[in-house]
C-alpha positions in Angstrom: -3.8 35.0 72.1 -1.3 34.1 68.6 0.9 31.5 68.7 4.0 32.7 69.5 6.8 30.9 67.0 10.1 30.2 68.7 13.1 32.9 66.4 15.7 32.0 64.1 18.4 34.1 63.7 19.8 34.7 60.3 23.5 36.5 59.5 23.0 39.3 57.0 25.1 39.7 53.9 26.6 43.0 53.2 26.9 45.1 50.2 28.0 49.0 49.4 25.9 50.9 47.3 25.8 55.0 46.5 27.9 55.5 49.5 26.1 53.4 52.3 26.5 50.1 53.5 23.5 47.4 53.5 22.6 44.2 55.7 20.0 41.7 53.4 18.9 37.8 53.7 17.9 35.9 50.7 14.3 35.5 50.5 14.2 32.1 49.9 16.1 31.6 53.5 13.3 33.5 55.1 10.5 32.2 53.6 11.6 28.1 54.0 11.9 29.1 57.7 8.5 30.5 57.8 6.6 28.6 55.4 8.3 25.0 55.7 10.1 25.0 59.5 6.9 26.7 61.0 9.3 29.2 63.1 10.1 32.9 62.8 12.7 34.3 60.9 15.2 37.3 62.2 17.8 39.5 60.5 20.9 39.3 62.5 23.0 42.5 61.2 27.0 42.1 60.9 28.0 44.4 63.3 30.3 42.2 65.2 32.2 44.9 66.7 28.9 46.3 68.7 27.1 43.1 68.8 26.8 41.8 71.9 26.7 38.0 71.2 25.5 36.4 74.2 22.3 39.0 74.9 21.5 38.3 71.6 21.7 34.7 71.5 19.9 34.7 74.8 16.2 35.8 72.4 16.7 33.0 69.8 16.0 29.7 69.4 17.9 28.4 66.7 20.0 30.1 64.0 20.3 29.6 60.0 23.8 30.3 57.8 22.7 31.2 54.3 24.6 31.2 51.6 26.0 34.1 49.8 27.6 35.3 46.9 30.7 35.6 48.7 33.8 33.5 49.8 35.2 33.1 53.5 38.6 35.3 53.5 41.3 32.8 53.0 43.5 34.0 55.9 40.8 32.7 58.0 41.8 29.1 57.2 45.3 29.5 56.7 45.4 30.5 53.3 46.6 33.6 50.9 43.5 35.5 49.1 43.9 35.7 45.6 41.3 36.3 42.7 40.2 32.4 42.7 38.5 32.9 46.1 36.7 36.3 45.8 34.3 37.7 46.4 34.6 38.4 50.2 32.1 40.2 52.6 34.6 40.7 55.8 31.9 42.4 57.9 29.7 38.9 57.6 33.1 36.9 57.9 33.5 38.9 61.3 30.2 38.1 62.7 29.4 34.5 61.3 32.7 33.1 61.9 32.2 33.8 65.9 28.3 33.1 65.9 28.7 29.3 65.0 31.4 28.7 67.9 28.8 30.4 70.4 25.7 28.8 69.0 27.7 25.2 69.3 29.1 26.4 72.7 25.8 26.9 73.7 24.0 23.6 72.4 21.3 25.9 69.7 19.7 24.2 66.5 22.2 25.6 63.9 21.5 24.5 60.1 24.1 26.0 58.0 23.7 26.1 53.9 26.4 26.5 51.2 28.3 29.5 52.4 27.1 28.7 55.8 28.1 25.1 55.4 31.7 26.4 54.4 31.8 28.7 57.6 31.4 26.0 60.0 33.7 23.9 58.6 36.2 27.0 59.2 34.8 28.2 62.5 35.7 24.6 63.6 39.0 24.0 62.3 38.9 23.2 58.6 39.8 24.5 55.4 38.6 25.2 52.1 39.6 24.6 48.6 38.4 26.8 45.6 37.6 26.1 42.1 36.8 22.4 42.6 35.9 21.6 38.9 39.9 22.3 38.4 40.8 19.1 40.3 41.5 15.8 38.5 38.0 14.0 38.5 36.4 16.3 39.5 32.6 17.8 38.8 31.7 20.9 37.8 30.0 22.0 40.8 29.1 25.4 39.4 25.4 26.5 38.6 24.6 25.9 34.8 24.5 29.0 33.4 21.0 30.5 32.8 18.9 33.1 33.6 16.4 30.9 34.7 16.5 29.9 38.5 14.4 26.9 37.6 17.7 25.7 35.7 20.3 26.9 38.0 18.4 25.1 41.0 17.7 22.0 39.1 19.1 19.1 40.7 22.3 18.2 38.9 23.9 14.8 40.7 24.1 12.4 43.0 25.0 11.5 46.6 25.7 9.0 49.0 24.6 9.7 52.4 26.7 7.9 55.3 25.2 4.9 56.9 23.9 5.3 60.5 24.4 9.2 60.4 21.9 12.3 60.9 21.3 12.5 57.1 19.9 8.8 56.9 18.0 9.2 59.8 15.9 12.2 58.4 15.8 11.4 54.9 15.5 7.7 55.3 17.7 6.3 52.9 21.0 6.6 51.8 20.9 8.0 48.4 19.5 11.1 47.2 19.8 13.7 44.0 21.2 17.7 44.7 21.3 21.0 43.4 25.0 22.0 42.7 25.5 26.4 43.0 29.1 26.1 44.5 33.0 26.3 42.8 34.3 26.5 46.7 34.2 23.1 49.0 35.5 21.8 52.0 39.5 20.3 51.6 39.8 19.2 55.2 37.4 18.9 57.4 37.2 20.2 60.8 38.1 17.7 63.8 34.5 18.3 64.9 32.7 17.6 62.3 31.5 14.5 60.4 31.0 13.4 57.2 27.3 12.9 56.5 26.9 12.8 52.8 29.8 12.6 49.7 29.7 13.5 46.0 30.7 10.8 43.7 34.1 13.0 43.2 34.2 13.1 47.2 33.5 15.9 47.9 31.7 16.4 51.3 27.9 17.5 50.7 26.7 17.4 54.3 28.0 17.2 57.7 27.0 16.9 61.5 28.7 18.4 64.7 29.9 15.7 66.7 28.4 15.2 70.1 25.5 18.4 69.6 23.1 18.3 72.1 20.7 19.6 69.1 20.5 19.6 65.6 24.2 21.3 64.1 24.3 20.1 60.7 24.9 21.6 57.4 24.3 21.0 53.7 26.7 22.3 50.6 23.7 22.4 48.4 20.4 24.7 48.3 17.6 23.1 50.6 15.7 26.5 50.9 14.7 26.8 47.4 11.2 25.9 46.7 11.5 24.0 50.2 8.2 23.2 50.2 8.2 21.6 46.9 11.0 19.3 47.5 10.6 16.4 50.0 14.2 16.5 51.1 14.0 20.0 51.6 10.7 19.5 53.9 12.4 16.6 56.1 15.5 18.8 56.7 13.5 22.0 57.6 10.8 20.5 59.4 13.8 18.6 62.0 15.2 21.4 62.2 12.2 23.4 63.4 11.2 20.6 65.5 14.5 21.1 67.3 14.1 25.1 67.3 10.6 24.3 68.9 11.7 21.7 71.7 15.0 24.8 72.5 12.2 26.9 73.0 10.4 24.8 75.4 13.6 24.0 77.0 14.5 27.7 77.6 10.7 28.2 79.1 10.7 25.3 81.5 14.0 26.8 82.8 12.3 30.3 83.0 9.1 28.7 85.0 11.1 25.9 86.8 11.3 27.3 90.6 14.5 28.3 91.8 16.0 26.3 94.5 16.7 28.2 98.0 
């Protein structure tokens, strides 16, 4: 009998095209969940209005934010849209926004990626600022540009990961180099989230959900691509699939434990 992997759920981005909508995932999402965190991956369509979050949450194990080419709608952290924060994708902003408050809620591995990263820090209370390399002091946090994903990917700087936190404890020291594909990043964080890693212009790179009873942590930069070339990227999938795996076993011994009279 095959191995059955334990499922990931993944939001899908939406796009318009010769009058008919489309759900998609980035390849390299799928294939770092497959390849690098041993676990299947699973298109979660943006359908919020129909989707019936707790029966579906109730079939994964864990769930992955991508990131996207689009921005979280301003109104959704308090501010007014203008042309600095677009692209938008409302349907995924519908759907993602209440996923990572049910997946918390419910204790799931969540690992949440650029975009992803930037929708929990909303879903739990924080905001965002746009066009960070603006800022006095700031980087440019933008991709070079190139047609080359090689070069767009590349690692561009620094950072400091916090003492003591989740970060250190899977990557084993407190220092390491990042890609940088972003111009949007977190201005204040969320009251339930902490601070796990820092650019040297401050801005926050990774973060942790306070007091999850699994892995809920999420990274500004690009883990997934190449994963499997990148030892960073292998330590962060691989803890996060070991948590997906020991949900699963979790949500089997609760299926098989008897039930009490």
């Amino acid at each position: 009998m095959p191995t059955r992997y334990p499922l990931v759920g993944l939001p899908a981005d939406t796009h318009e095209s010769h009058g008919f909508l489309y759900h998609s995932l980035g390849d390299k999402y799928v294939r770092a969940l497959a390849e690098v965190a041993n676990v299947t991956p699973v298109m979660i369509p943006s359908i919020a209005e129909v989707m019936d979050l707790d029966g579906l949450l109730s079939h994964l194990d864990g769930v992955l934010m991508t990131g996207a080419i689009s921005n979280v709608h301003p109104p959704h952290y308090g501010e007014q849209p203008s042309a600095d924060h677009e692209p938008y994708d409302h349907r995924r902003d519908a759907m993602t926004l209440a996923l990572i408050r049910a997946v918390v809620d419910r204790g799931m591995p969540l690992f949440c990626i650029c975009r992803g990263f930037q929708e929990l820090n909303v879903a739990m209370g924080g905001t965002l600022e746009t066009e960070l390399q603006r800022g006095h002091g700031r980087l440019d946090h933008r991709a070079p540009k190139s047609d080359d994903v090689n070069v767009r990917y590349a690692p561009s700087h620094d950072i400091a990961i916090t003492s003591g936190g989740m970060l250190e404890r899977i990557l084993g020291k407190t220092e390491t180099r990042v890609n940088s594909i972003h111009r949007q990043g977190v201005r204040h964080l969320a009251p339930g989230l902490v601070a796990e890693a820092t650019a040297p212009d401050g801005i926050i790179e990774a973060v942790s959900v306070k007091g999850a009873r699994a892995f809920a942590f999420g990274t500004q930069w690009h883990p997934e691509f190449r994963a499997g070339e990148n030892p960073d990227s292998v330590k962060l999938f691989t803890a996060f699939g070991d948590a997906v795996r020991a949900h699963a076993r979790q949500r089997l011994e609760k299926r098989l434990a008897p039930s009490v009279a």
